[in-house]
C-alpha positions in Angstrom: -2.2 32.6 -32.2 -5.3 34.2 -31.3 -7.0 33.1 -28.0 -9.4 30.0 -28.4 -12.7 31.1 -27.1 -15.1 28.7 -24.4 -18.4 30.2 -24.0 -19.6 30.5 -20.8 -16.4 29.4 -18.7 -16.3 31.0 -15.9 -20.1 29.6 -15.3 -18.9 26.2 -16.3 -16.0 26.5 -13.3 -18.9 27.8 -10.8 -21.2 25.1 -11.8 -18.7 22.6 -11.2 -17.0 23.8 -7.9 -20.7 23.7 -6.6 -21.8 20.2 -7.9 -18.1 18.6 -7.0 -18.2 20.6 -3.8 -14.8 21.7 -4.4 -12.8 25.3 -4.6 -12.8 27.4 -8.1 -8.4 27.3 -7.7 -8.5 23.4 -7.9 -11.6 23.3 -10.7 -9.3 26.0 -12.4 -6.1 23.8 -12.3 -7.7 21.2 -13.1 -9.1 22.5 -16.2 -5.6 23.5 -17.4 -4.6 20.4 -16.9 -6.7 18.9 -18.7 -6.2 21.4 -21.9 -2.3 20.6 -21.8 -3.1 16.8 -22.4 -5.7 17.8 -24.7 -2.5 19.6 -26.5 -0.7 16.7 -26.2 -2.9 14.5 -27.6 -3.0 16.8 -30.4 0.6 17.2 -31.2 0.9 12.8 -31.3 -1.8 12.8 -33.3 0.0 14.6 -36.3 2.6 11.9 -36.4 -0.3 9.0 -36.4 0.4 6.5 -39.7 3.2 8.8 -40.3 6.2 8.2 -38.4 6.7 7.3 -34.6 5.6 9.6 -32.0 8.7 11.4 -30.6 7.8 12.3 -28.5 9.2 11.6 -24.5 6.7 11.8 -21.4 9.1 15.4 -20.5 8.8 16.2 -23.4 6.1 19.2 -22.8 7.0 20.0 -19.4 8.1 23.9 -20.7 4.0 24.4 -22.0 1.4 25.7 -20.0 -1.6 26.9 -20.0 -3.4 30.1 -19.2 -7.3 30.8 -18.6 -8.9 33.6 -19.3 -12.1 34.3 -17.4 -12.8 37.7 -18.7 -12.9 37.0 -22.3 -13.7 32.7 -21.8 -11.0 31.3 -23.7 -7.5 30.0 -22.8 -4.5 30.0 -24.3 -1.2 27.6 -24.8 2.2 28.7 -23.8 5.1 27.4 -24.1 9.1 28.9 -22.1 11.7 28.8 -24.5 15.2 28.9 -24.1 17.5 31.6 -26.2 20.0 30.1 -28.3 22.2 30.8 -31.2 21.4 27.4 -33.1 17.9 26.0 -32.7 18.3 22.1 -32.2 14.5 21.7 -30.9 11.6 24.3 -31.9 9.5 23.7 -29.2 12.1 24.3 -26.2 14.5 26.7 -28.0 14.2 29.9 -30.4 17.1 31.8 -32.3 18.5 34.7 -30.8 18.2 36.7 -34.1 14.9 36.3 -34.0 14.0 37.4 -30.9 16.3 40.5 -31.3 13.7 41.6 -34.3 11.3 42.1 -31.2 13.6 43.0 -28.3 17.3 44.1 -28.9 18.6 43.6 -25.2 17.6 40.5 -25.8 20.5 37.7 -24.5 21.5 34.3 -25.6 20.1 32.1 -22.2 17.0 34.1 -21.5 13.9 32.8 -21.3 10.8 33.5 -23.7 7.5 32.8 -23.1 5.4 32.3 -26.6 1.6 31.5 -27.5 1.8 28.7 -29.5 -2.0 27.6 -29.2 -3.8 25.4 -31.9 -6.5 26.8 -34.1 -9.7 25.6 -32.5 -10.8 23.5 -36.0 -7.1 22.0 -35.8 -7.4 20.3 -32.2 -9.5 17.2 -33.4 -12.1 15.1 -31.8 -9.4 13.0 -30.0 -7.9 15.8 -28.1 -10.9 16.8 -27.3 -12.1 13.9 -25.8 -8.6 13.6 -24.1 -9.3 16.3 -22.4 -12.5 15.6 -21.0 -11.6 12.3 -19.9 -8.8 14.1 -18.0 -10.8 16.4 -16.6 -13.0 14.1 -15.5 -10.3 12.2 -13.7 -8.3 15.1 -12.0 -11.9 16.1 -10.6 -12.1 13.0 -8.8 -9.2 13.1 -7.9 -9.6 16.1 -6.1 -12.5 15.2 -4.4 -11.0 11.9 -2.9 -7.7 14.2 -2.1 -9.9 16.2 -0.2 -11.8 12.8 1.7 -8.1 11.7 2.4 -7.3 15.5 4.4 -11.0 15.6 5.5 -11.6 12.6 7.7 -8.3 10.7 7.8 -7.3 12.6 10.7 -11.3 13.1 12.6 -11.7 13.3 15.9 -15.1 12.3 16.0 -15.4 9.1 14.9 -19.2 8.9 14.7 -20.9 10.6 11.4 -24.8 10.9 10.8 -24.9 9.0 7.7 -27.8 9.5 5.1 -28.6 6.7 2.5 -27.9 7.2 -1.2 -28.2 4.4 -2.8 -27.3 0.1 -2.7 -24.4 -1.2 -5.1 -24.6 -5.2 -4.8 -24.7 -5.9 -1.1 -22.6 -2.4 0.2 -25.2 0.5 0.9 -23.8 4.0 0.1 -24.0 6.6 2.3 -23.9 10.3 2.5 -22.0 12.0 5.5 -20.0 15.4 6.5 -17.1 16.2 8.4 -18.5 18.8 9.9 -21.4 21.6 10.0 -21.1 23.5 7.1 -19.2 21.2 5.2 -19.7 19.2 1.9 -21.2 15.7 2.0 -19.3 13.1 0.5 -19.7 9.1 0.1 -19.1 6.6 2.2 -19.4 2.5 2.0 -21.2 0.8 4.5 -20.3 -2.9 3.6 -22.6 -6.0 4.6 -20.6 -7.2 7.3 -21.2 -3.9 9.2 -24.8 -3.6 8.6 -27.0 -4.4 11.8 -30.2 -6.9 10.6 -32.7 -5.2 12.9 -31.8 -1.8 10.6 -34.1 -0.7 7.5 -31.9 0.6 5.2 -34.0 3.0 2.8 -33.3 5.8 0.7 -32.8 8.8 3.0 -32.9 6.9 5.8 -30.4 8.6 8.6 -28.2 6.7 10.6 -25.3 6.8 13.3 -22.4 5.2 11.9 -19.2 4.8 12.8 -15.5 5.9 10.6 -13.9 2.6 10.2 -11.4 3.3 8.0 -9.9 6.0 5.2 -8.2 3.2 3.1 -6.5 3.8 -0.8 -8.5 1.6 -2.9 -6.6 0.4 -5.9 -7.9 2.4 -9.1 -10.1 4.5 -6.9 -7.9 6.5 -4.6 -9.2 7.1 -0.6 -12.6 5.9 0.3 -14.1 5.6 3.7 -16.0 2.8 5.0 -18.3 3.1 7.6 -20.0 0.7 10.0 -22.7 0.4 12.3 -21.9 -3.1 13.5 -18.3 -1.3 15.3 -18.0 -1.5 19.3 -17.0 2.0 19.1 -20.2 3.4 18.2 -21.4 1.8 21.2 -18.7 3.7 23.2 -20.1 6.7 21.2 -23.6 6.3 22.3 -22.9 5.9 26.2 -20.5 9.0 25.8 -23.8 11.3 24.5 -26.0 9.8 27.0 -23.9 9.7 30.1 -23.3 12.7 31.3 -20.8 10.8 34.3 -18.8 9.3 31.2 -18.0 12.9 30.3 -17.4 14.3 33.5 -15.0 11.3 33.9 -16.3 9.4 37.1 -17.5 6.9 35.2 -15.0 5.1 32.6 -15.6 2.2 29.9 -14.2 -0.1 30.4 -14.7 -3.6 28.2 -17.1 -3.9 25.0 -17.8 -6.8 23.8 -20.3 -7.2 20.6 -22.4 -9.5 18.0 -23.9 -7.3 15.7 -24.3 -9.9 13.2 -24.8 -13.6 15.1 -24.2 -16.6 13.3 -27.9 -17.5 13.5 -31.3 -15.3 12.2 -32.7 -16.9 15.4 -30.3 -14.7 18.0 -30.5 -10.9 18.0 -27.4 -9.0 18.4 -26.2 -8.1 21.9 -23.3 -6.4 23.5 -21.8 -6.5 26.6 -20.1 -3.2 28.5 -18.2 -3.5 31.3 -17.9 -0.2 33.5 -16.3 1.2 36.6 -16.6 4.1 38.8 -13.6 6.9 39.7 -15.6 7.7 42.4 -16.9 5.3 45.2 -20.1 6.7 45.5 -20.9 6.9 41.9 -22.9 3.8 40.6 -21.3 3.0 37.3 -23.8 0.9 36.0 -26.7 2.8 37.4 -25.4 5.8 35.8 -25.5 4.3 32.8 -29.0 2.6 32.7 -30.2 6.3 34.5 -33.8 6.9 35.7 -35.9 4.1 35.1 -33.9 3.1 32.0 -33.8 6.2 30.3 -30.1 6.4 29.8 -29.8 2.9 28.1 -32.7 2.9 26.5 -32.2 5.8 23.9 -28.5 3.8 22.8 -31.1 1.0 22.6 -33.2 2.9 20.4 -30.3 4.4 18.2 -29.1 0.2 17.8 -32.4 -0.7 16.4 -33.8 -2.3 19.4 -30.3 -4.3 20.4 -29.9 -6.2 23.7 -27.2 -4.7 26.1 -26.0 -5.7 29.2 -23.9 -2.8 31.2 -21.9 -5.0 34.0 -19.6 -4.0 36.6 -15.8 -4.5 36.3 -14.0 -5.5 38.7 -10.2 -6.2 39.6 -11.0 -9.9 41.4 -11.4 -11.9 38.0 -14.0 -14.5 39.8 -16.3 -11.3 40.6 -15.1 -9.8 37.2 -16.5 -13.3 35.6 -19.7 -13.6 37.2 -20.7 -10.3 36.6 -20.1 -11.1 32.8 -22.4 -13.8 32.6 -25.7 -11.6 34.0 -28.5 -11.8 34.0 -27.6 -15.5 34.9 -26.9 -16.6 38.5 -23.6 -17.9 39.1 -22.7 -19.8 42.4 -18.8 -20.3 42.3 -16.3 -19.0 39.6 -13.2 -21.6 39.9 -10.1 -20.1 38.2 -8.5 -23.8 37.3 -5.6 -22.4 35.5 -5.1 -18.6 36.0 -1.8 -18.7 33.7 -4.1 -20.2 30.5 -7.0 -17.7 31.9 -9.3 -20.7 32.3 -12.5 -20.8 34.6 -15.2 -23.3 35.7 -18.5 -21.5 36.4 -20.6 -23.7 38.7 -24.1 -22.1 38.2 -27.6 -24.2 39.5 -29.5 -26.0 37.0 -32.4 -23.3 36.5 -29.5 -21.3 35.2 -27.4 -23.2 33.0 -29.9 -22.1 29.8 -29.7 -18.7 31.0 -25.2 -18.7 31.8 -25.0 -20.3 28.0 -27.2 -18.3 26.2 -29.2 -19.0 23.0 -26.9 -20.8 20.8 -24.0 -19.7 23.5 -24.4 -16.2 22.7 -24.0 -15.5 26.8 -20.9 -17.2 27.3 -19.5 -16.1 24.2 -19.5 -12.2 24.7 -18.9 -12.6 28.6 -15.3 -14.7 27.4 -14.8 -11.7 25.0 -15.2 -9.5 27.4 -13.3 -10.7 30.3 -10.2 -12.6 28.0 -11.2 -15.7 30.1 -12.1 -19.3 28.5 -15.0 -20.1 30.5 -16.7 -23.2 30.8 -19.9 -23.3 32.5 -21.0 -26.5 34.5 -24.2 -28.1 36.4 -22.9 -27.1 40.2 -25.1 -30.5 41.3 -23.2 -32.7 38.6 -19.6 -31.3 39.3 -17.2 -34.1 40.1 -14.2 -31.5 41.0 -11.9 -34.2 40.9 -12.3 -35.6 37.5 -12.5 -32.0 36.5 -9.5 -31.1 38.1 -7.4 -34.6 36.3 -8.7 -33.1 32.9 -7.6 -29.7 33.7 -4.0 -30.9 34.7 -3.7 -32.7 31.7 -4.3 -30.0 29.0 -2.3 -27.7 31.5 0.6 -29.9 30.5 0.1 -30.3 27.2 0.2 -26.6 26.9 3.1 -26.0 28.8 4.9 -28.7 26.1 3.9 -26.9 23.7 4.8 -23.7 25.2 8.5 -25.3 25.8 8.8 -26.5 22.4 8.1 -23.1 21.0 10.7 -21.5 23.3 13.1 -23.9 22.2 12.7 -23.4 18.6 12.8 -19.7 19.1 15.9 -20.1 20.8 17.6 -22.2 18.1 16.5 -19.8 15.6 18.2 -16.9 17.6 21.3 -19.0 17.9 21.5 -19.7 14.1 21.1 -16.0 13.2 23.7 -14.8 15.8 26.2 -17.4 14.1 25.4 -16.2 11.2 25.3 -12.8 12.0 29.1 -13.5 13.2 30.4 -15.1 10.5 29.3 -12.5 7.6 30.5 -9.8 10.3 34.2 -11.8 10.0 33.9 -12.2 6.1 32.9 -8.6 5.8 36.1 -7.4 7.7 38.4 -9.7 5.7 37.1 -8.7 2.4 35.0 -5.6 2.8 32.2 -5.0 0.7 31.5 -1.8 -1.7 29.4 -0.1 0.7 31.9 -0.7 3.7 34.3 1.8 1.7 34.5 5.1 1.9 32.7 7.3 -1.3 30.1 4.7 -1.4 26.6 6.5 -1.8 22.9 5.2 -0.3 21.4 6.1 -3.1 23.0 3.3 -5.2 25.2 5.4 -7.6 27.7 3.1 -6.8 25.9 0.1 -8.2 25.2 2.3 -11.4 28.9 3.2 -12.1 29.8 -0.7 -11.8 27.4 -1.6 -14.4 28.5 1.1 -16.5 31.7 -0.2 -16.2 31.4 -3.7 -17.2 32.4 -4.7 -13.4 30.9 -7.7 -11.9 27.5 -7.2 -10.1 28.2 -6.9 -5.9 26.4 -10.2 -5.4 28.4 -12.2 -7.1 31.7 -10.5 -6.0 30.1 -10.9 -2.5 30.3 -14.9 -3.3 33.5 -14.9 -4.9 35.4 -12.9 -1.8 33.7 -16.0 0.4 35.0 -18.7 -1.5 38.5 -17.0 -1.4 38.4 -16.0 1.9 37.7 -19.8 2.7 40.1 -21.4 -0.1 42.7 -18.7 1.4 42.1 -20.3 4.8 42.6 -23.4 4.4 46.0 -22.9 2.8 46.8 -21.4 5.4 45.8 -24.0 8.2 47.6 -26.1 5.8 51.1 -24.4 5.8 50.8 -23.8 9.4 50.6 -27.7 10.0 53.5 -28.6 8.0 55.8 -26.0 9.8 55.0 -27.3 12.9 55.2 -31.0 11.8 58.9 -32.9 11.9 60.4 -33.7 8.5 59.3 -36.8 8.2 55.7 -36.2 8.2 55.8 -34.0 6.2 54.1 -35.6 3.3 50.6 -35.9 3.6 48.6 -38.5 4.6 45.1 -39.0 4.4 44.3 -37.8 8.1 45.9 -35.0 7.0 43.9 -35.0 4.0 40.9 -35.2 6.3 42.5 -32.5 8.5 42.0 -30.1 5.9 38.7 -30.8 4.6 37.3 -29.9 8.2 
């Protein structure tokens, strides 16, 4: 056959390796990938309101394809085998005929033919087949190359450029690296800040969330700007101490998206120093603010507190709650990680926050549950009777889950012990030696007609017990005198136990 000719290949392959950002080799493959299933279609479409297709899904695994940059075209080849009698055309060929072309020729040698379509003969639906498949492989590629690209980055903070808005998700441009192709990312609406304006082209910081396989589409990233790490991120670039390593992170906690329009976001940081004459959270405000101000500015105007950790959980809570004043930090149940913060009445609004915003982030931060109370209205007493109650009722709770959690490990041992003494009595397939993993065993039962292990499993139980039980029987009646030896309906009873 004589080559089918594609005018201007070798620019269509360039042309698409630039726009797909991907390498010529994989446009190339893909391409001949593409024209095999384009054969296919072809060949199934000769049988079409004439008999059914025979063909199998292996069917044309010995054809390939080859391109031919030089003089754009390709070709269709297919590997034959060398036999003396030809039982399928398009996997075997006789050995007389290939002996009219070479004489050394043997039976089980392997021919490779040009069996390619006239160009009029390969129809509008192979054609289309193989654009579709094209098409597919291409993006394919592309989110192959996502997958190897970003799922194992060690920066986890991308400068993102918008590309366009999809229902409530904004798409966004980014790179792996300088140098490197952009590709699309999904920044959904939970991980949107609402101080952001989110316009075409508009840049952004955001931060690699995930590299997830989304059904039907293959890898796709999501980003996020709402993320606590890109905080972390932020501090890293700004604080040179951070890097050095004086100065660690410790806690973040974060509301990038409040429950209410009417509170901002605001995050929390808790740091500590390496050094004792480093000041952790003067390193990280710097100079007059200069520091925290530029993450500020890179957050859309966000609030953030930095706060000092601190090993002494009283201290470590009342820092957590600044800029509020606290007076006394009462640790009522350390085991449940409960608090009272006693704070002055000016202060209360302040320790709460707007809608409790305050008090929320500082228990996220710390792990505490922290109650803040009037220091001038606290009746420690009654305080300390309510405490003590819901102390007990959740060490109650706490004993009835151990307890059921013991029962439950109890049951399976039992179990456990009773299949291990069934399976020694009457061993099951894979218990025997020349059983295979890989389930032939299973296969040459059913092949056999033999009964499926399951329900050989159940019948070996009921044996083993009905086997038992006689015996327990015949064991009583020699050790009973002769005349009790018939039975009785103790005996009766006896044996049903």
């Amino acid at each position: 056959m004589a080559l089918v000719l594609l005018p201007g290949l070798s620019n269509l392959i360039e042309d698409i390796s630039e726009e797909k950002k991907l390498a010529p080799q994989v446009v190339e493959a893909a391409l001949r990938e593409a024209l095999l299933k384009g054969y296919e279609r072809y060949r199934r479409t000769l049988y079409l309101g004439i008999s059914e297709d025979p063909f199998d899904e292996e069917y044309f695994s010995n054809f390939d394809v080859a391109l031919d940059l030089d003089e754009e075209g390709y070709r269709v080849l297919a590997s034959k085998i060398i036999v003396d009698d030809v039982e399928s055309e398009d996997h075997q060929i006789a050995l007389a005929e290939v002996m009219q072309v070479a004489e050394d020729a043997q039976a089980g040698d392997t021919v490779v033919l040009d069996v390619t379509p006239e160009k009029e003969d390969f129809g509008r639906m192979a054609a289309a087949t193989t654009k579709q498949v094209l098409a597919q492989k291409l993006r394919d590629q592309q989110r192959r190359m996502i997958q190897e690209e970003f799922a194992d980055l060690e920066d986890p903070v991308l400068t993102a450029r918008v590309i366009r808005f999809e229902r409530q998700s904004i798409i966004m441009a980014v790179s792996s690296g300088l140098g490197r192709p952009e590709v699309e990312a999904e920044l959904p609406r939970r991980d949107q800040l609402p101080n952001d304006n989110y316009r075409a082209n508009a840049t952004f910081k955001v931060f690699l969330k995930e590299v997830s396989e989304v059904p039907r589409r293959g890898p796709q990233l999501f980003v996020s700007r709402a993320n606590a790490g890109l905080v972390v991120y932020l501090f890293e670039n700004e604080v040179p101490e951070i890097q050095e390593g004086s100065v660690r992170i410790v806690a973040v906690a974060r509301e990038a998206n409040p429950p209410s329009r009417s509170v901002g976001p605001r995050t929390k940081v808790a740091v500590d120093s390496i050094e004792r004459e480093v000041d952790p959270v003067g390193a990280c405000i710097g100079a007059r603010g200069s520091r925290i101000q530029q993450v500020v500015n890179e957050l859309r105007g966000e609030k953030i507190d930095v706060i000092r950790w601190s090993q002494d959980a009283s201290q470590y809570i009342a820092n957590s709650l600044s800029p509020a004043r606290v007076e006394v930090v009462r640790l009522v149940d350390p085991e449940g990680q409960h608090a009272h913060v006693l704070v002055p009445p000016d202060q209360l609004s302040l320790a709460i926050g707007r809608e409790g915003q305050n008090v929320r982030l500082a228990a996220r931060l710390t792990g505490w549950k922290i109650d803040i109370k009037n220091s001038t209205e606290y009746d420690q007493t009654a305080e300390d009777a309510v405490v003590a109650e819901l102390i007990s009722q959740r060490e109650e709770e706490e004993a009835l889950q151990r307890e059921a959690e013991e029962r439950i490990a109890v049951e399976q041992a039992a179990r456990a012990e009773e299949d291990a003494r069934l399976r020694e009595l009457y061993p099951l397939p894979e218990d025997e030696e020349g059983y295979t993993e890989d389930g032939e065993y299973y296969e040459d039962a059913e092949a056999s007609g033999e009964e499926p292990v399951a329900e050989a499993f159940e019948e070996s139980v009921e044996t083993a017990e009905t086997e038992l039980q006689a015996e327990d029987q015949s064991e009583q009646q020699e050790d009973a005198p002769d005349s009790e030896l018939a039975p009785s309906a103790s005996d009766d009873e006896e044996g049903a136990r």
